[in-house]
C-alpha positions, 0 to 999 in steps of 0.5 A: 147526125142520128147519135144512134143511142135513142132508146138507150137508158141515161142517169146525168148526175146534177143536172138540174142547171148548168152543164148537167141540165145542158148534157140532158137536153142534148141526150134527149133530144137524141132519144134517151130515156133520161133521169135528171137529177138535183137538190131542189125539188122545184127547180128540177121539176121545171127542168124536167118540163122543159126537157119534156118540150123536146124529148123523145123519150122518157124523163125522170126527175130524182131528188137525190145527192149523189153525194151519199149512198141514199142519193145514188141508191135513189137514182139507180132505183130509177134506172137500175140499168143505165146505158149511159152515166154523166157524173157531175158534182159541184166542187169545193169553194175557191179557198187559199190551200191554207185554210184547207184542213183535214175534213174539208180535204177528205169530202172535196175528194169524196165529193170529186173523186170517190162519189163517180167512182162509186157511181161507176161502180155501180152501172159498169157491170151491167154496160159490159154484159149488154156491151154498150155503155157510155161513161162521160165524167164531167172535170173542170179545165183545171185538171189540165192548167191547176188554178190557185185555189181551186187545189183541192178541186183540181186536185180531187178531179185529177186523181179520178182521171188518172184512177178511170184511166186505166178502169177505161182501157179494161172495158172499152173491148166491151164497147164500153168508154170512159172519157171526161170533159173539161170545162172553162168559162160557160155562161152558167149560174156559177160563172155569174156568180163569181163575175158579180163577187168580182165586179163587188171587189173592184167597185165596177159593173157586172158588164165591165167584170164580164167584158174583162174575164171575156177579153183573156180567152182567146174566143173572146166569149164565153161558152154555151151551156148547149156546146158542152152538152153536144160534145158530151151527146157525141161522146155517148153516141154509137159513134165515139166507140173508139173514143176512151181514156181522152180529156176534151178541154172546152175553154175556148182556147184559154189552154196554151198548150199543143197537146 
């Protein structure tokens, strides 16, 4: 399917691996002009090269931590006029809410909630005035089914969906959507790293603590890093422009609910 957004200007936000890296190979695979983004000066270079492989426009690699106002100044001076914004950051350390002061509140919820807010804040004018634009927030499942702690994630997360859903009825007039997708368990560096502090704490092996989280969801796998990033391709195309405000749980079915 032609997405009917090659061309258009794209900032993915932490993308130098996992789901961010796969939302940027899908969306320059579609044409994009695409600005990746991380830490680690090496890691996103290599990612930039193999985006490259595949691309049919430009891409360009920012270091830069969208969490400060120097990071996000650095990526919009890269692409002042973005057709497209995938916000994308990582969450606070599994932690019993206990443990959670003051501090470590405030910058979970900056870091989950303030820093896309202020990110769209920055792109949504220009998107209004061009009448085009695709916001995609990336949340984690636990917005929809909370997980004992992950509060302060899920809690942060849920609070910026409930802030862009009304943001997203006010501009979708302009042909301007916001939506959000929320991940489950996709074979990423994250996941593998919480398998291997499990099967450490159970005394068994990496394969029996992937074989065991595998067994509870209902799909009996994993996710695909390049699934999510095809839905997220999707919902920035020509054709999700009737798509605003909505929540898409990818989680292979872990989510017992009918709505």
């Amino acid at each position: 399917m032609d997405l009917g957004i090659a061309g258009r200007k794209a900032i993915v936000c932490a993308s130098s691996r996992g789901l961010g890296r796969a939302c940027a190979f899908r969306l320059a695979e579609a044409g994009c002009d695409v600005i990746i983004n991380g830490l680690d000066p090496k890691r996103l270079e290599s990612t930039a090269e193999d985006i490259r492989k595949v691309a049919k426009g430009k891409v360009t690699a920012v270091v830069a931590d969208v969490s400060t106002a120097e990071g996000q100044a650095k990526l919009f001076a890269a692409c002042p006029e973005p057709d497209i914004l995938v916000t994308n950051n990582a969450g606070p350390h599994f932690r019993d809410f206990r443990e959670l002061d003051r501090q470590k509140m405030i910058d979970g919820t900056i870091g989950n909630m303030v820093v896309p807010i202020e990110l769209i804040q920055r792109a949504i004018d220009g998107m209004v005035a061009r009448k085009f634009g695709r916001i995609v927030n990336i949340t984690s499942g636990s917005v929809k089914m909370p997980i004992a702690g992950l509060d302060l994630s899920s809690g942060a997360r849920a609070g910026l969906t409930a802030f862009l859903a009304g943001v997203s009825r006010t501009v979708v007039q302009h042909n301007v959507t916001i939506n959000f997708l929320l991940p489950g368990p996709f074979d990423t560096d994250r996941l593998r790293s919480n398998n291997e502090n499990t099967a450490k704490k159970q005394g068994i092996t990496l394969q029996q603590a992937e074989a065991a989280r595998a067994s509870t969801i209902p799909a009996k796998r994993f996710g695909k890093p390049d699934e999510f990033g095809a839905a997220c391709a999707f919902l920035c195309s020509s054709h999700a422009g009737f798509i605003t405000g909505q929540n898409l749980l990818m989680d292979g079915g872990i989510f017992p609910g009918a709505f």
